[in-house]
N, C-alpha and C positions, 0 to 999 in steps of 0.2 A: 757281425760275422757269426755263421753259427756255430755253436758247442761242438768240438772233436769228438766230444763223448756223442753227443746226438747224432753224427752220423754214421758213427760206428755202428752204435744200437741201430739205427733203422736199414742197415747195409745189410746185418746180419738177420734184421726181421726179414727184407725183403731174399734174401736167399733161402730162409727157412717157406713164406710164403711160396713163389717160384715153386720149392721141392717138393710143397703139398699141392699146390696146382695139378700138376704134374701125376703126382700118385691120385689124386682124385679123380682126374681125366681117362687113368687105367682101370681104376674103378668101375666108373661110368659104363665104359667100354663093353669090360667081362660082363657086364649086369645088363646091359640092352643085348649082348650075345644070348645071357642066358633066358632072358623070355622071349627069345627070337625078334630082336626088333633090329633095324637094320642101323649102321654108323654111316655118319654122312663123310665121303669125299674128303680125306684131309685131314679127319681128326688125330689118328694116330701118327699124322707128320706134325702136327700139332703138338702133343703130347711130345715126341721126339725132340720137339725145335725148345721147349719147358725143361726136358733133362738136359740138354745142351747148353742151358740157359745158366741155369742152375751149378753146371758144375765151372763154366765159366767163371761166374763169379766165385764161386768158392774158391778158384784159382788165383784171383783178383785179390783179392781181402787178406789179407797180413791173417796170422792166426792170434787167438784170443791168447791172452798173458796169463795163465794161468797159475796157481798158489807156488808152482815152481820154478817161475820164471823169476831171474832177478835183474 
């Protein structure tokens, strides 16, 4: 059975991944705008469907226990 701790950790990697996807993709984006290069068909519903994605899970996952929690 796997470690509860192990999939906590990789839920909250892969939400943290997801949200740089995401910003990387917008990135991309402004940066082929700014040398004039054209976006293919879809990518900023792409981008879109990664912030959706993203906060999804965030909504999913219990919050982290923090030094104040008892």
């Amino acid at each position: 059975m796997p470690d509860k701790d192990d999939i906590s950790r990789r839920r909250r990697v892969l939400v943290l991944d997801v949200t740089q996807a995401a910003a990387k993709v917008s990135e991309l984006i402004h940066e082929a705008r700014a040398v004039n290069l054209p976006v293919e068909p879809g990518v900023r519903e792409g981008r879109d469907a990664l912030v959706r994605w993203a906060v999804l899970l965030e909504e999913l996952l219990p919050p982290e226990r923090g030094l104040g929690s008892i």
